[in-house]
N, C-alpha and C positions, 0 to 999 in steps of 0.2 A: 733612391730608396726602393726596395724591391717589395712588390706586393706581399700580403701578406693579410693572415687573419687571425686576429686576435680575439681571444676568449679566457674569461678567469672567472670562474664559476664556484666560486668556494668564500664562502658566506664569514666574514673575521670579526669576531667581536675582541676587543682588543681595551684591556685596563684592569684594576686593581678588582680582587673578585671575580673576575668572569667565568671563570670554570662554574659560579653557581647557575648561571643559565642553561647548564649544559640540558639539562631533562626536556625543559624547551625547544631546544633547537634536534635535539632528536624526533620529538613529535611531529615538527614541523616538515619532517622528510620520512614521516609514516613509522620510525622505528618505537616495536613493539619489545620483543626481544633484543638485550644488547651484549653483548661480546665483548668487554673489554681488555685490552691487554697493555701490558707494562712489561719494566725491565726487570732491574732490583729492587730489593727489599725498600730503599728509601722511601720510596713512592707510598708503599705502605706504611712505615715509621711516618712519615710525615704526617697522615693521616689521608695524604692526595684521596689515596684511592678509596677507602670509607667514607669521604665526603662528598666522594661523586655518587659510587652505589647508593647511597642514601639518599641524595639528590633524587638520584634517575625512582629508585621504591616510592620514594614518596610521591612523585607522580604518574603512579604504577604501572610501571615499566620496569620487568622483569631483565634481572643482568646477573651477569657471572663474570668474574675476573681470572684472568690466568697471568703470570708475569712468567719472566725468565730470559727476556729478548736480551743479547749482547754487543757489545756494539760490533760494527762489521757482522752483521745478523746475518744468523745461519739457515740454510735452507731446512737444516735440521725440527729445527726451533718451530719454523713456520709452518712444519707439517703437523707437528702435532697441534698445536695450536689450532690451523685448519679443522684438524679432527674433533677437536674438544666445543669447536662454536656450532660442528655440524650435528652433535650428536644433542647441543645444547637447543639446535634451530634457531639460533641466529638469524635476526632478520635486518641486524645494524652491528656495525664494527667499529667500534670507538678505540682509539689511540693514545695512549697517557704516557706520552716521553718525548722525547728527541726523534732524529732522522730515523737511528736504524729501528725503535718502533713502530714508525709510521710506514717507514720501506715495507717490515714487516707487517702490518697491519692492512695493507696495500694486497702485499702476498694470499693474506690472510679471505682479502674481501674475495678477489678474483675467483679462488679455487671454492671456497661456500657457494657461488653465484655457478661455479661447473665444476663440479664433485666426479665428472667422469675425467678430468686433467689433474695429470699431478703439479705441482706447484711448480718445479724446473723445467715444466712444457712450455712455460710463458716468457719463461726466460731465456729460450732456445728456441724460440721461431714459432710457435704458436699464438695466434693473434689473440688477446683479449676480448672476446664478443660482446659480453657481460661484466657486472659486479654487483656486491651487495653495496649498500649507500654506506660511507665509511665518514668518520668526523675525528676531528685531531683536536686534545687539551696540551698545547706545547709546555714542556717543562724544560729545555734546551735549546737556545739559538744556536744554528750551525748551518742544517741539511737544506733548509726550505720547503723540507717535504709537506709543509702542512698546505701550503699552495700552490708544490707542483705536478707535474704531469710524470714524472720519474721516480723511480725507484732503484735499491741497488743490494743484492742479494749475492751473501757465499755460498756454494756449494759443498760442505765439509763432509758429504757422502760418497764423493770420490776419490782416487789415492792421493788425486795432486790436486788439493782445494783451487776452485776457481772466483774469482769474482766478476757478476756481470750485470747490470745495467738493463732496463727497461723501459722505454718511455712510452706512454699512450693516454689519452685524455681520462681518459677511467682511472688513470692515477688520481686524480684531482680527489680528494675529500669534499666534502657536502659542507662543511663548515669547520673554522679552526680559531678556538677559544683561546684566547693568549693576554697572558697575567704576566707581565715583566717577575714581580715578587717568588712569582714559582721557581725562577732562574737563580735565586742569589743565593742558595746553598751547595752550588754548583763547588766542586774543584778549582779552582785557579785556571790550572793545566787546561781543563775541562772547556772554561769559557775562552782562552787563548785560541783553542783550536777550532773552536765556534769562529770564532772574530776571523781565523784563519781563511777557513773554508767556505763564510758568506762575502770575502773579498774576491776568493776564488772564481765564486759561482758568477758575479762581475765580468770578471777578467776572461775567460771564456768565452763569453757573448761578445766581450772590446775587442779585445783579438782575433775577428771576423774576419776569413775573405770578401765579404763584400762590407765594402765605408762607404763613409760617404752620407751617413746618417745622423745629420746634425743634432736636433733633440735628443734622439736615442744617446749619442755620444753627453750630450748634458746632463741627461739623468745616470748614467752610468758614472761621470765623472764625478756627480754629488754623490753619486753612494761610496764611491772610493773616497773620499775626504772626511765621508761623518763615519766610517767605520773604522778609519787611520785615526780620527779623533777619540770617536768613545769606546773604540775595542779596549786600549791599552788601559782607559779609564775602569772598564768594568774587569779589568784584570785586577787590578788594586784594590779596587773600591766594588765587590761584588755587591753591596747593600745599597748603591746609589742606582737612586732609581731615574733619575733621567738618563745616566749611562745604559743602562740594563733596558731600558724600553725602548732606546734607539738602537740598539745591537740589534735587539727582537725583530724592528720591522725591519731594520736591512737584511737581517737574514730574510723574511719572506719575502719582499722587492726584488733581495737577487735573484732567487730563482723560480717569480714568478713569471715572467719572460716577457715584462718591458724592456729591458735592460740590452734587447737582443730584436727589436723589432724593425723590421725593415731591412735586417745583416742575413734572415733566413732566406726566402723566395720559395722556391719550391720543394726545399730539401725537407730530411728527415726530422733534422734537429739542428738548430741554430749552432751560430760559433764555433769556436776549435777543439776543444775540450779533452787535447795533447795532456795538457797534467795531472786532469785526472784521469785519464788511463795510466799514465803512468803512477800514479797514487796508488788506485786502485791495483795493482799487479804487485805492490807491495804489502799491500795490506792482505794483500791475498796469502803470501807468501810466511809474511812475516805479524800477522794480526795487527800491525802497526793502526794507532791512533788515522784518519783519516785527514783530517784537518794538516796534522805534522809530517804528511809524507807530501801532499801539496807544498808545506814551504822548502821540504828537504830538496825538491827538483827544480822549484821555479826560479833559480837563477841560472843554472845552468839550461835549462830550454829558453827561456830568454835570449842568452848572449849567444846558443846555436841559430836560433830561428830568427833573431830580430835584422840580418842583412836581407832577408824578406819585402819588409817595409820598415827600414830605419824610420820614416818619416814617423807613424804609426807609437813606437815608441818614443821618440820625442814629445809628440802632442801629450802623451798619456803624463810624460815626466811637467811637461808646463804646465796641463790645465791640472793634475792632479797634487804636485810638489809645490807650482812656483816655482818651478829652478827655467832663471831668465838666463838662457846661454843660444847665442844664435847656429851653433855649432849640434847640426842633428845627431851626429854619431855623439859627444861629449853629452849633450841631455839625456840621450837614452841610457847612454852608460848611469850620468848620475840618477835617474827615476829606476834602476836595477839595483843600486845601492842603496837610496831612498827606502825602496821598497822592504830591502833586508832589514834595513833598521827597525822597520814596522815591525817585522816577523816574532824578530829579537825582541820587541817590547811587550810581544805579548806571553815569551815566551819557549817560543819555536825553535825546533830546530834548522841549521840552512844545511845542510848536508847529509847523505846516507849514514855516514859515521857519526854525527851527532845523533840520528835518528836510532838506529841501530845500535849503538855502542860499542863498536869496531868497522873495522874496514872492509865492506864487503870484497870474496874474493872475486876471483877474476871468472869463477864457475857460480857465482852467485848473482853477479853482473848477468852472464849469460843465461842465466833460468829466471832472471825478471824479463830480459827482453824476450824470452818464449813466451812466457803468462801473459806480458803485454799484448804480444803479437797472435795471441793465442796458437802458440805453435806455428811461428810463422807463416800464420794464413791472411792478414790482413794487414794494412796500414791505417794509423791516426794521424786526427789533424787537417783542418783544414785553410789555417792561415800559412803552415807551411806539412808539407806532408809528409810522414816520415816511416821509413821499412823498418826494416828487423835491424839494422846497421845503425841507422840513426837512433835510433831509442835506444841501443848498444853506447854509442858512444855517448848521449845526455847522459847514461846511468851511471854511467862512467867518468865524465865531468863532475859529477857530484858526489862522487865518493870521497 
């Protein structure tokens, strides 16, 4: 196991209700002024959002609400938004949705906190110094964002949208209120891609160059099992609430980064995290669902990358499936099959062309692997690494 240091600093009240503590848990980290921000209208219909303003007034604590975030959140989005908490003085940034409000929320807190950077300076090489204290009421399992250190923003002010990723402790939220109940008026499609992308966020951390991490492998292993289990459940059954409050915490588990300790050492950011660049390069491209562009690739990076460490996917197909076959290459193959069943149950697309609803062409292949590779200047991956070529040809397996 490779050194390492672990911190999770983000305060989870967690059960039926909790959003009503929200005004409390603001005071408690000084916020005076609060900023809230949402997506859609539902949030409002539902009443979400006038039951928290009202919450937070009544223990007078002045707040304004903006919505509008979309999913695959735009750097657009995030700027005015910026503008509207700084002009409001904003002294706390509350978060009322899923990933891509909180990404943005995230976006939101940094540039209030240094008004002299524009919001895509942090996402292009400019270090986060600062933030204002931010806190998350989760209405969507999926992202993790409510407990993690990441965040992940588009660009739609350029000619060829990009999407890119940021990680830094100052992501983390001050606190993240989480009511399974807030979830079950979700889409079907909606919570599939949820179920999708907190297996995702897993499987990333598993699939490490560095093993050898026995617990960590335990706990990653249970989370692949209860989310194989009750993803598929909370796809049918949105109104079951032991399905829906176990989805909730394995999305926050996976990507609060137990699931990956020990596989870091002294790197930047834990595990391989090959499918979601490649997700993300699609969703860039194609606004595509996040969640559905992870399943559309991960069997075809699988069966490129897994002569790697056959061993690796083996164990993942035993301790995760049960599939008793002494035969490493036959397990891995069947825990790659396994795996698509799951996809399927919730849902998911397995391919570009299911994703997409045609067959990408062959100059469409080629302009995800630019995006990926951001103009072939870089490589992903770090259980197997791959250029401009290899992520060409996954793309390409999966059409």
């Amino acid at each position: 196991m490779e050194k390492f240091v672990y911190c999770s600093p983000t305060k989870i009240v967690f059960g039926r209700a909790a959003e009503e503590k929200t005004a409390g848990l603001v005071k408690e980290n000084g916020g005076t002024r609060v900023f809230i921000i949402y997506g859609g209208q539902s949030a409002v219909k539902s009443g979400l959002i006038g039951r928290i303003s009202s919450n937070l007034a009544e223990a007078g604590i002045e707040n304004q609400a903006m919505g509008g975030v979309v999913p695959n959140p735009l750097v657009s989005t995030a700027r005015e938004m910026a503008k509207a908490a700084l002009a409001f003085k904003a002294d706390f940034i509350l978060g009322v949705g899923g990933g891509s409000v909180l990404d943005t929320a995230k976006a939101v807190a940094h540039t209030v906190a240094s008004p002299e950077h524009d919001i895509w300076d942090f996402w292009t090489g400019t270090k986060v110094e600062k933030t204002t204290p931010l806190g998350a009421v989760l209405t969507i399992s999926a992202a993790g964002s409510e407990t993690s250190n990441s965040a992940v923003l588009t660009n739609d002010t350029i000619e060829t949208p990009t999407k890119r990723g940021i990680t830094t402790e100052l992501n983390r939220p001050k606190f993240a209120i989480m009511n399974p109940e807030l979830t079950m008026t979700l889409p079907k499609y909606q919570i599939g891609a949820g179920a999708a992308d907190i297996f995702m966020h897993t499987h990333e951390r598993y699939f490490a160059a560095v093993l050898g991490n026995h617990l960590t492998d335990e706990m990653a292993e249970g989370l692949f099992r209860d989310i194989i289990k009750y993803g598929p459940v909370g796809v049918k059954e949105p109104d079951n609430y032991e399905a829906m409050s176990e989805i909730m915490w394995c999305g926050s588990v996976s990507h609060i980064g137990l699931t990956g300790i020990g596989a870091q050492g002294d790197t930047a950011r834990e595990g391989d995290w090959a499918c979601h660049q490649l997700g993300m390069a699609i969703s860039a491209i194609y606004d595509s669902t996040h969640g559905a562009t992870l399943t559309a690739v991960w069997a075809a990076w699988s069966r490129y990358v897994m002569k790697n460490n056959i061993a690796r996917f083996a164990q993942f197909a035993r301790k995760v499936y049960g599939i008793n076959v002494c035969d490493d290459e036959i397990a891995a193959e069947m825990g790659i099959v396994c795996t698509n069943e799951f996809f399927r149950s919730l849902g998911m697309p397995l391919s570009l062309t299911e994703l997409l609803g045609h067959a990408p062409s062959d100059e469409e292949i080629e302009a995800l692997a630019t995006e990926c590779t951001y103009g072939k200047t870089r490589k992903i991956g770090s259980f197997a690494s791959l250029d401009y070529d290899d992520i060409a040809a996954i793309y390409n397996n999966c059409r």
